[in-house]
N, C-alpha and C positions, 0 to 999 in steps of 0.2 A: 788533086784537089778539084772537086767539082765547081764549077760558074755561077750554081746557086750558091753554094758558099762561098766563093770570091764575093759574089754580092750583096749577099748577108753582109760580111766580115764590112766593106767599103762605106755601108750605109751604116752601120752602128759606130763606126769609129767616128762619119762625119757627123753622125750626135747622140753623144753617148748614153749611156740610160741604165736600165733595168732591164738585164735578157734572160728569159725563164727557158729552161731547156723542157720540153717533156719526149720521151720516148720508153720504148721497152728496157728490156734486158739485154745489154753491149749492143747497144744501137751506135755506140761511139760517144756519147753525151760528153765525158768526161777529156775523151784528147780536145773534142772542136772545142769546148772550157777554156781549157790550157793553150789552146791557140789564140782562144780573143784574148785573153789575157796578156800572152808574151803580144801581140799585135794592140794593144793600147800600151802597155808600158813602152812602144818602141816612139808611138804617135805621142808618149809626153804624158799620159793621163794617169792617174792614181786609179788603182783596179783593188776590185775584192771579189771573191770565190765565195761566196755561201752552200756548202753544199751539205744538201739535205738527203742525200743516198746514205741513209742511216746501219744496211745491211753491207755495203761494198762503199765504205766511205775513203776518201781523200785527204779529207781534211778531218784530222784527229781520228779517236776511238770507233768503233762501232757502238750503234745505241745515243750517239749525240750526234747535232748536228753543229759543224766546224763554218767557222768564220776565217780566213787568212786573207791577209791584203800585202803581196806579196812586190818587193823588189824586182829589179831587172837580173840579180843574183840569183836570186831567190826564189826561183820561178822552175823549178825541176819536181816533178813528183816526187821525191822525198822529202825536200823542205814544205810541201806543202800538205803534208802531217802534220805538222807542229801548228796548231791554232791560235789565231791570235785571241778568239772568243770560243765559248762553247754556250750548247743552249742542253742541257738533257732532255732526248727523247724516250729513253728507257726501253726502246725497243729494236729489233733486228728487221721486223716487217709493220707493215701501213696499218694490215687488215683488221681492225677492232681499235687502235690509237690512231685515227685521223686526228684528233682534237690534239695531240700532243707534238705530233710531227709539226701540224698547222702552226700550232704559237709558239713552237722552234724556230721553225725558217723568217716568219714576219720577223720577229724578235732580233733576228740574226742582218735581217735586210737590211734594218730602223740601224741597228747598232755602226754595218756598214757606212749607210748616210752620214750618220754621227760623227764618221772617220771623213766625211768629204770628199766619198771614193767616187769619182766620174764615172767609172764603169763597174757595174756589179751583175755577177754571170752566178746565176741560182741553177744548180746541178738538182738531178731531181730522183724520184727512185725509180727502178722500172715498173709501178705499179702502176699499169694502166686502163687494165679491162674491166667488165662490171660495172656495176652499181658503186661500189666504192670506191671504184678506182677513178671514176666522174668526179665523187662528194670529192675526194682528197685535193684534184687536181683544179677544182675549183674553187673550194676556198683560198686552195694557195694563190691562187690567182687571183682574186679578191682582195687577199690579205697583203701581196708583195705589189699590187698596182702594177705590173710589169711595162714599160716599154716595148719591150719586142717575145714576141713567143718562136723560138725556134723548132717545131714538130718533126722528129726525126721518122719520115715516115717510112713503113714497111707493110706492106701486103692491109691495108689501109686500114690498120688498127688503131690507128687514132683519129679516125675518122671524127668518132663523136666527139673525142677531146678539141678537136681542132674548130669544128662548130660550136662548142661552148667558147672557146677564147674568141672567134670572132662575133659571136651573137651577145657575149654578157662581160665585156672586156675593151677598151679603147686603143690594145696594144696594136702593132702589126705582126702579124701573125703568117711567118713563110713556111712553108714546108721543104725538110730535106730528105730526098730519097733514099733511104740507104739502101747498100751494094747488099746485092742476095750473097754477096759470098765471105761479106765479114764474118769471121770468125766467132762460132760463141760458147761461151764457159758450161763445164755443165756444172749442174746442183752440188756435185761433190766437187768438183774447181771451186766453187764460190765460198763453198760452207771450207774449204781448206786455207783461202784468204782471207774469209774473218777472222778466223780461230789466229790464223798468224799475225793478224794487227793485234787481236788480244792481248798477245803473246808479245809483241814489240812492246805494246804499250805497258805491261807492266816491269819485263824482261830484264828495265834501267838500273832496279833497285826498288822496291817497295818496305814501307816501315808497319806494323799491327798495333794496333791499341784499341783499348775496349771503347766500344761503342754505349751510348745509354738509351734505353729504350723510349725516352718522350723527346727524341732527334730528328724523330722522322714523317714523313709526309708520303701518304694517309698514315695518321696517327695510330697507332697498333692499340690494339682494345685492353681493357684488364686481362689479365691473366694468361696474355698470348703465350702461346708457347718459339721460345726464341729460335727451336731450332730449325721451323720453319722457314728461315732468309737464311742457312746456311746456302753460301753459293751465287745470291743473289746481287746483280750488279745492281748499283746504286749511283746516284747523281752527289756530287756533293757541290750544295749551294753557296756559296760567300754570303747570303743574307741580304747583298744587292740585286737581284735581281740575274744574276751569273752564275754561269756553271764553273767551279772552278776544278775539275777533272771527275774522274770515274774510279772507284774502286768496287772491291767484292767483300761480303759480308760472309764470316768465318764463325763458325759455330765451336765453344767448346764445351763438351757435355763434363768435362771434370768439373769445371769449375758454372755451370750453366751459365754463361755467359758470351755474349758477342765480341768480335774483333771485327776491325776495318782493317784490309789489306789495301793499301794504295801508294803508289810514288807521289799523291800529293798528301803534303802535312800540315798545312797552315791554310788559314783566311776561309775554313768551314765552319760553319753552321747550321748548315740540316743537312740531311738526308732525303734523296726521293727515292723511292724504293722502285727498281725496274721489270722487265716481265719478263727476264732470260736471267737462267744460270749456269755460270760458268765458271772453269778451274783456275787458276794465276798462271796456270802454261798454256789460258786463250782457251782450252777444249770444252765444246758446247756439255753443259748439264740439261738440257730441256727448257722448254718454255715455261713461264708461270701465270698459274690461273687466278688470278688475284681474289675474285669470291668464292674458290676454294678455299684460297689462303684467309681468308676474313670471316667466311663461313657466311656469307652477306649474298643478297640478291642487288 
């Protein structure tokens, strides 16, 4: 354990807050998470996980973002699957849904607060580079008010990032080195870990029943052809304001009509239609182009 994070760690326990993690890809974001976390619940304090790494998520499904506010039990990366909230973001990457991922994670922060959490540790995606990868990481910033910004730095890619939190941001803002020899996933590692949360997550048991076509949001036009969300995950909303899990939309051409496959069966109300599809055993079908699918500009 390195000294800057010893000192990290020591100053946010003696006042706890809002800590935004940003970094790349397996910068580590996710254990140092899991270590403020088990290190406030030891100090006494009520903790929550908001994590918004939508493609290699933690907390719940891929394609949402997960809320847990977890026990002293509780606190193992398996239990912290299991969401106490969810928000849908309907997607695997940042790139063209910044607005989605953005009023995910605030959504998810506010809802923390709600719970009373002393400490709330907002996990982030490794989307850093670019022009978009600035917009993203700065509205979240913006939007979560953060107390502390932890910048997991590496060969000083976050350079710019780290000058936007301290020039348009009130937090404190440290930087952590990381080790050139951490270990990192490649593309076909990653894409083989989504697919197997997919896969847990529907794996428990799922039930189908027809879906009706004025459920969903964007609302489908006359005469859509259904079987175009064959495949398509989808958000399903409780109508308050909450995600209350993820299924996939099933096409059958006997009878032209939809099915929802999902392990959740009650307290839905709409549908948001997402931009990845995929099979019930998790394996990717391709992305979705939504004004192909609408035929819309």
């Amino acid at each position: 354990m390195s000294s800057e994070l010893e000192e990290f760690y020591e100053r946010v326990l003696a006042r706890p807050g809002i800590v935004l993690l940003l970094g790349g890809i397996d910068a580590g974001k996710t254990t140092v998470a899991v270590e403020l976390l088990r290190r406030g619940l030891q100090s006494g304090l009520s903790v929550g996980l908001v994590d918004a790494d939508v493609a290699q998520s933690s907390v719940g499904p891929p394609t949402t973002v997960g809320l847990r506010c977890p026990s002293a039990e509780e606190l193992t990366r398996e239990s912290l699957r299991v969401a106490d909230e969810l928000s849908f973001a309907g997607t695997i990457t940042p790139r063209g849904h910044l607005l989605s991922l953005v009023a995910a994670t605030s959504k998810l922060v506010l809802a923390a607060r709600a719970r009373n959490c002393d400490l709330i540790v907002v996990d982030t995606t490794g989307f850093v580079s670019g022009l978009y990868g600035q917009l993203l990481k700065f509205h979240k910033l913006q939007l979560t008010n953060p107390d502390y910004v932890l910048a997991f730095e590496r060969g000083g890619e976050l350079e710019p990032l780290v000058g936007i939190a301290r020039r348009f941001t009130s937090a404190e803002v440290v930087e952590h080195h990381v080790r050139p020899d951490l270990p990192a996933r490649t593309v076909e590692e990653r894409m083989i870990f989504r697919e197997e949360q997919f896969a847990a997550y529907f794996q428990g048991g799922v039930s189908r029943w027809k879906v009706k076509p004025s459920v969903f949001m964007p609302t489908l036009p006359p005469e859509f052809d259904l079987a175009l969300l064959d495949g398509i995950v989808v958000g399903m909303e409780d109508g308050r304001g909450s995600c209350a899990g993820i299924g996939v939309l099933e096409y059958d051409d006997s009878q032209n009509v939809l099915r929802m496959v999902s392990p959740v069966t009650q307290g839905v109300r709409g549908l948001r239609l997402g931009s990845v599809r995929i099979a019930t055993d998790g394996k990717s079908r391709g992305p979705v182009d939504f004004r192909n699918l609408f035929r819309t500009d």
